[in-house]
Every structure is written in C-alpha cells, then in structure tokens.
C-alpha positions as CSV (number, residue, x, y, z in Angstrom):
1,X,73.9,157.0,15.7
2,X,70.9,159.0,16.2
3,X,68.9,159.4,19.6
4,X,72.4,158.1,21.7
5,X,72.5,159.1,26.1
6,X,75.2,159.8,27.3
7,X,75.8,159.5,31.0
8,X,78.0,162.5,32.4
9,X,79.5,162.6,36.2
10,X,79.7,166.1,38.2
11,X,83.1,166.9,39.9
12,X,84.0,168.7,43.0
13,X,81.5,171.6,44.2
14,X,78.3,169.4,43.2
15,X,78.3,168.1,47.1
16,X,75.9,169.4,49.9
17,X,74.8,168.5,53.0
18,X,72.1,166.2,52.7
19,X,72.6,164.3,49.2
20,X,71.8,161.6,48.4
21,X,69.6,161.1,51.8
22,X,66.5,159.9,50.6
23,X,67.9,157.9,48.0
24,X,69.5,156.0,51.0
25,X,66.3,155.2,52.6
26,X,64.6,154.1,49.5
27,X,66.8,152.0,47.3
28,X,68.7,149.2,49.3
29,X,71.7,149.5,46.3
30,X,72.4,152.9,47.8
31,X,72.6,151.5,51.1
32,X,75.5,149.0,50.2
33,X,77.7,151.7,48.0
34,X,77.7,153.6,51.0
35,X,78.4,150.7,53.2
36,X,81.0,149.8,50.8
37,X,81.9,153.4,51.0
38,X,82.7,153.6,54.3
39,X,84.2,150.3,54.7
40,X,87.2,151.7,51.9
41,X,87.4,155.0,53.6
42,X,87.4,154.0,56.9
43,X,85.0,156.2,58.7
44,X,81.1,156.5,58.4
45,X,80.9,158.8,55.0
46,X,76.8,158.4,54.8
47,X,76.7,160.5,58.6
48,X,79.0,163.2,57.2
49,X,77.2,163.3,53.5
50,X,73.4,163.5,55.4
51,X,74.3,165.4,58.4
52,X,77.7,167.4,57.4
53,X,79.1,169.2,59.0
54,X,79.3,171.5,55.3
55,X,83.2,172.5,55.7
56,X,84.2,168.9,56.2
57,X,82.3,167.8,53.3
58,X,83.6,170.5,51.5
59,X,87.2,169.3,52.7
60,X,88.6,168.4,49.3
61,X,89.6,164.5,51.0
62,X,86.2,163.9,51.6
63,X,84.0,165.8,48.8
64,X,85.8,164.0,46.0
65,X,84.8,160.4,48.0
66,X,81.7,161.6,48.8
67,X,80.8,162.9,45.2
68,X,82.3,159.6,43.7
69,X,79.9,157.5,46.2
70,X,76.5,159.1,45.5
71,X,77.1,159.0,41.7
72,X,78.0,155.3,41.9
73,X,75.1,154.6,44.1
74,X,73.1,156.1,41.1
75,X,74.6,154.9,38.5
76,X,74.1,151.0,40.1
77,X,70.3,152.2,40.6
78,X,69.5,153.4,36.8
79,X,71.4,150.2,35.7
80,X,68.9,148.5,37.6
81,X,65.8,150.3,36.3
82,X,64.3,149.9,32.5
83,X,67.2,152.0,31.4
84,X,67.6,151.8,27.7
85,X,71.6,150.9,27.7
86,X,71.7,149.7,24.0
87,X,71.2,153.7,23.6
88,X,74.5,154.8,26.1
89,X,77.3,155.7,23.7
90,X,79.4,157.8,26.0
91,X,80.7,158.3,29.5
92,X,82.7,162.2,30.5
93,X,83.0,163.1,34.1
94,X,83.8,166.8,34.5
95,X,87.5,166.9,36.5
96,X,87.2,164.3,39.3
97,X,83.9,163.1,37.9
98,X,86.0,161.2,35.6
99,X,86.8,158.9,38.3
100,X,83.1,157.9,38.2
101,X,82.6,157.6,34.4
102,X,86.1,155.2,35.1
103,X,84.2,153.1,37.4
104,X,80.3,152.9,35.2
105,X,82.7,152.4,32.4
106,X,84.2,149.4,33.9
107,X,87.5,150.5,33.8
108,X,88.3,150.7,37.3
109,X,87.2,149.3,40.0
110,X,85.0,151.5,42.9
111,X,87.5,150.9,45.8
112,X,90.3,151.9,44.0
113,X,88.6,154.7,42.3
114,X,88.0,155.9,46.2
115,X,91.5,155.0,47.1
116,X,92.8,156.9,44.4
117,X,90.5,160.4,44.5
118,X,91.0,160.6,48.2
119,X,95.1,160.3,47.6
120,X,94.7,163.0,44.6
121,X,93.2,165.0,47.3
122,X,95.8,164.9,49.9
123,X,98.5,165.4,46.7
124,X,96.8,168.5,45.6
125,X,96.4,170.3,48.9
126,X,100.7,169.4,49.2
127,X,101.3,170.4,46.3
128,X,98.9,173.7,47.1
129,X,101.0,173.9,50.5
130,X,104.2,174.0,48.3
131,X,102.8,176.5,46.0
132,X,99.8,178.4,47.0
133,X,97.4,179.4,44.7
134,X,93.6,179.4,44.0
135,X,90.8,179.5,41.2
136,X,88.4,182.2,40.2
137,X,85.2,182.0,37.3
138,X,85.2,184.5,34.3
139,X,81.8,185.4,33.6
140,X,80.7,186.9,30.1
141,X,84.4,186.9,28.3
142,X,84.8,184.6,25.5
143,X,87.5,181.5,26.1
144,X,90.4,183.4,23.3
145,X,90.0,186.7,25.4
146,X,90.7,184.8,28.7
147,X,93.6,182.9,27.2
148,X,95.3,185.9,26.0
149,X,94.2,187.8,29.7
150,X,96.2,185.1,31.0
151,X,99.1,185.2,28.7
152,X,99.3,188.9,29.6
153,X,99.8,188.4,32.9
154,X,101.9,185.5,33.0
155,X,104.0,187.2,30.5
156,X,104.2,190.5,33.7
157,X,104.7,188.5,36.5
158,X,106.7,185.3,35.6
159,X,104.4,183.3,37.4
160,X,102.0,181.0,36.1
161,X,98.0,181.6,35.6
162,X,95.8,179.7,33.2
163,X,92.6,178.5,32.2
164,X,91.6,175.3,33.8
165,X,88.3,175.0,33.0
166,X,86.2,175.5,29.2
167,X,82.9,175.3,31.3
168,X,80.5,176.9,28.6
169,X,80.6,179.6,26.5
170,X,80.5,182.7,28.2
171,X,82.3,180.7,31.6
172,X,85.9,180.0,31.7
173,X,87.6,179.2,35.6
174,X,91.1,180.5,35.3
175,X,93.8,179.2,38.3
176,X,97.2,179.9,39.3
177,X,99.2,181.7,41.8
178,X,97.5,184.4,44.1
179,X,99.2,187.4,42.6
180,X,99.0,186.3,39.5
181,X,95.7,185.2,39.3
182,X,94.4,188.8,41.2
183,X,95.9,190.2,38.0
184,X,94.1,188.0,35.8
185,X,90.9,188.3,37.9
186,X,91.6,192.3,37.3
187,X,92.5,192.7,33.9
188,X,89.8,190.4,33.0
189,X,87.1,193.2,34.8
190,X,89.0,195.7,32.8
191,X,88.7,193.6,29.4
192,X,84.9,193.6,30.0
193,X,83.9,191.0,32.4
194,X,80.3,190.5,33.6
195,X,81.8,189.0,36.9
196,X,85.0,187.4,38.5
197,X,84.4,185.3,41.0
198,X,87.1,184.5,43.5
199,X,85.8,180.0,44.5
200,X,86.4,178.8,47.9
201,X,89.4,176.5,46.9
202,X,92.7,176.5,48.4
203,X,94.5,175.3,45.6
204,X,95.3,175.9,41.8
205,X,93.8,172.9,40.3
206,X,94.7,172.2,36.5
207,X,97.4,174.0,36.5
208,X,101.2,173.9,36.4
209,X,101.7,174.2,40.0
210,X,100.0,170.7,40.4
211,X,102.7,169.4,38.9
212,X,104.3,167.6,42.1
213,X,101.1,166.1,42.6
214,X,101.0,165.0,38.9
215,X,104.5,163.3,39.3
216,X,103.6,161.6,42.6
217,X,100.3,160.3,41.3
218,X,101.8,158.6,38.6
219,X,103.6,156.0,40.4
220,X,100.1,155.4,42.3
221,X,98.3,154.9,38.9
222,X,101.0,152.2,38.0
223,X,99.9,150.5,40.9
224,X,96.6,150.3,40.0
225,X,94.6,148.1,37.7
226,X,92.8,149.6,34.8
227,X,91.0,147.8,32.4
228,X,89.7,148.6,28.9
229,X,86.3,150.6,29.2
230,X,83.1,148.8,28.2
231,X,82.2,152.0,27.1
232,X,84.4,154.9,25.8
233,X,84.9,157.8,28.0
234,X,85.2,161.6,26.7
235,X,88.3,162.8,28.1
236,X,88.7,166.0,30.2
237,X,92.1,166.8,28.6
238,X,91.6,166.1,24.7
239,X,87.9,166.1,24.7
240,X,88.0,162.5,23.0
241,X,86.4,159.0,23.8
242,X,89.2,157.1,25.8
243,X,89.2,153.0,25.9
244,X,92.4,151.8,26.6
245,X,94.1,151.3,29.4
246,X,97.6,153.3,28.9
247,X,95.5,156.3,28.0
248,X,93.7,156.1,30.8
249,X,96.6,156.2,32.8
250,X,97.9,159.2,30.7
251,X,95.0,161.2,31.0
252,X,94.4,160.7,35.0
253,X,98.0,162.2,35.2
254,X,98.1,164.8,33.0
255,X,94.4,166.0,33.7
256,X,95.9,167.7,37.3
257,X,98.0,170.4,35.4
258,X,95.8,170.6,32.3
259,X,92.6,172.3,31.2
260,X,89.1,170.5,31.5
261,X,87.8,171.0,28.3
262,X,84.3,170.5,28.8
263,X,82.6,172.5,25.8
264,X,84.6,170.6,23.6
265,X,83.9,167.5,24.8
266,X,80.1,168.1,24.8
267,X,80.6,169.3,21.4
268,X,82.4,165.7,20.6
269,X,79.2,164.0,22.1
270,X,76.8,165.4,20.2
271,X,78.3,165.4,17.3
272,X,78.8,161.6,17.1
273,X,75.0,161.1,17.5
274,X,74.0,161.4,21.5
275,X,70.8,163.8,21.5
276,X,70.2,162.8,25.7
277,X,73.0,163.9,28.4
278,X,72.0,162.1,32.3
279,X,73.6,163.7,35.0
280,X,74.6,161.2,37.3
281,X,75.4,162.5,40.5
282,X,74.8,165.6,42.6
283,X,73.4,168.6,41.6
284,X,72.8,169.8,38.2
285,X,75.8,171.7,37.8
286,X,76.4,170.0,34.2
287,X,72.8,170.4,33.2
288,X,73.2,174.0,33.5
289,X,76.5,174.2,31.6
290,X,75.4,171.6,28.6
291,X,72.5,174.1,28.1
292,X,74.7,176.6,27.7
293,X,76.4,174.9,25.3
294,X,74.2,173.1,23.0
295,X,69.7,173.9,23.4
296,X,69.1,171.9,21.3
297,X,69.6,168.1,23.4
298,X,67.9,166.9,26.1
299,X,69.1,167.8,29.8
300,X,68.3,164.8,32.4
301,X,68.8,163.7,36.1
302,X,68.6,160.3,37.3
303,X,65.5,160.8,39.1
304,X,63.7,161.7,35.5
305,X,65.2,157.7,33.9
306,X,63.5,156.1,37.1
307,X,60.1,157.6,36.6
C-alpha cells in the first residue's frame, strides 16, 4: 500500500512546561480531554502541564498522564480535521507512548489508559526503590557493539545492564544497575563512543530489574478491558503490528523489562507501504529519530495535518 501515514505517539521525556497551552485555548476538544483528564486523575493536570512546576511534570506519575493527555487531545483534533484516515495503516507509540496508540487504536479506553500509565509509574519507581538503577544514551556506537559492551559487563559484575532502547542508528539507551551500568557507560567511551550520557531517571526502565513491577502489573491488565484495535499497532517489544487483545496484554507486560525496539519497528512501517509518519504528541523527539532512520519518508506534526 503505497503513500500509507502512520500515526506514532512520543513517550516519556517529550513533556515541557507549557505544552499543549495554546492548543487549549483554541480547540474546545482539547479543553474536554483535559477536563476529562483531570477528572480521572484527580487533581487539575492542565495548571501543572501550562504552568509546571518542571520537576513535578517530570515526576514519572504525572509526565506519563500528562504526555498521554496532550496526545489524545491531538489525536481527537486531527480526527476532526480533513485528515485523510483511509490512508492510516499503522499506530507505534515509543515506550509509554504505546498507551496512546492503545487508546487512537480503539483498544483501550482513555481513563483506563490514564489509570493504568499512572499505576505503571508508581510500580516502576518501587520497583526502582527495590533495585536502584538508572539509564544512560550511547552516542555513535552501532546497536551489536553496545550489546556485546553490555554482555561484557554483565558477564564482570553479575549484575544486570542492557539495552533498553534501539532509538536509531548511531543511538542506543542502555539501563541497569548503577555499577553496572558506570561500567557500561565506561567501556562504551573506551570502545569508541562519541558520547554517554548519564538521563535524569531514577529507575532502570526495560530492564530486568523491572521485573516486580512487570508481575504486579499483570494482574492490573487482567482487570482491564482491552479490545481488538481498529487499527494495528507496531509493537515496542517485537516490532510487529498488534490487534488482538491477549497480545495486547502480553506486550504491555513484557514491554517493562524488555527492549523498545524502535528502528525495527520503523523499518516494519515502511516496509509495508507507509511513506508519512505524524507525531502526535509533544515534541518532536520521534521526528528526529525516524530521520535518522529512514530520509527518505516524510517527517510530520499535528500542526502541519491541520493547515
């Protein structure tokens, strides 16, 4: 299928003080997906994504929320605008931005997509309490050099270390225990890295030592109702389109300890035909790393459908 969109969600570090503001004043749909919002949640999450403060809407409980919000509210906008849909043959959501390709795909409903990313939240910063750890980017080594960086390590310390993200070529996040990952975060400068970057996270996400939260957030996903996707969704963990329920379920559990294999799934996008990615959500985070990854499709926000 030639000329296809496909409509991709950011995850957590796409939120800043100030988004989604003036979309708030101008489009009354915004306005109620807030309302909405904050109705779920229980406390006025417009204020804190307009005014901030930044480290409380960079609190893991409330960016995940927040982020899931604002691309909701634009995803209800563009379905309201000429929008070519007949054309969408994927969702992907990038980590927790799957939650929002969940709800645009029909599959889940928005207030228990908000229930459930704030309750992954307060999982993964136990689980992080359990078993600290944290998350660094690998700039400029190639994905099979990081794995066996990692492998290395592990193999030295007996803890645990991995790649949890497959952002682009050329940008790999890696995650695990603090002394293991400061080895990996070394040897990786040693194996010819352009640069490490220690991220402001305070807990090993995609990794092993999310396991407890894994477990735990299983018997909340057979709580909740799923239903088959109107439109398939690229998943994070085997970078292939997802429909039914029971895999759904599957791959919001497993997607805590695994990797997000984003260059893959890109790769699975265009290759079935989709030519168009729109970012739908804060930022341009994925913009930048589709780029990367394939020059030759088209890069989009929101704001360039509604024109």
């Amino acid at each position: 299928m030639a000329g296809a969109i496909a409509c991709v969600f950011p995850g957590q570090g796409s939120q800043y003080v100030g988004m989604g503001q003036d979309l708030h004043e101008a489009y009354p749909l915004v306005r109620q997906t807030f309302a909405q919002a904050s109705e779920a949640l229980s406390f006025d999450l417009a204020s804190l994504c307009f005014e901030g403060p930044e480290e409380a809407l960079t609190d893991t409980l409330n960016a995940q929320p927040a982020i899931l919000t604002l691309s909701i509210a634009l995803w209800r906008v563009l379905q309201e605008s000429p929008f070519n849909s007949p054309r969408l043959l994927f969702f992907a959501g990038h980590s927790m931005g799957e939650y929002s390709a969940l709800v645009a795909a029909g599959a889940l409903g928005f207030a228990d997509a908000l229930r459930l990313v704030r309750r992954r939240g307060e999982l993964m910063q136990a689980a992080g309490r359990e078993q600290p750890g944290g998350m660094a980017a690998v700039i400029g080594l190639d994905a099979a050099m990081v794995e066996r960086v990692c492998a290395r390590v592990q193999a030295e310390t007996g803890g645990v270390v991995g790649i949890a993200n497959y952002n682009s070529p050329g940008q790999i996040v890696i995650s695990g225990d603090h002394a293991s990952l400061e080895g990996a975060m070394s040897l990786a400068g040693e194996e010819g890295a352009r640069r490490v970057i220690p991220l402001a996270v305070s807990v090993a996400g995609h990794s092993a030592l999310m396991a407890p939260a894994a477990e735990a957030f299983g018997e909340i996903l057979e709580n909740t109702l799923i239903q088959r996707a109107r439109i398939p969704i690229v998943a994070n963990v085997s970078a292939q389109p997802l429909e039914e329920p029971e895999e759904i379920r599957r791959e919001l559990i497993v997607q805590l300890t695994a990797p997000v294999r984003w260059v893959e799934s890109v790769q699975h996008m265009v290759a079935r035909g989709v030519d168009t990615f729109v970012e739908v959500g804060p930022g341009e985070v994925l913009r930048g790393l589709i780029r990367r990854i394939d020059r030759g499709v088209e890069r989009k926000g929101v704001g360039d459908m509604l024109q």
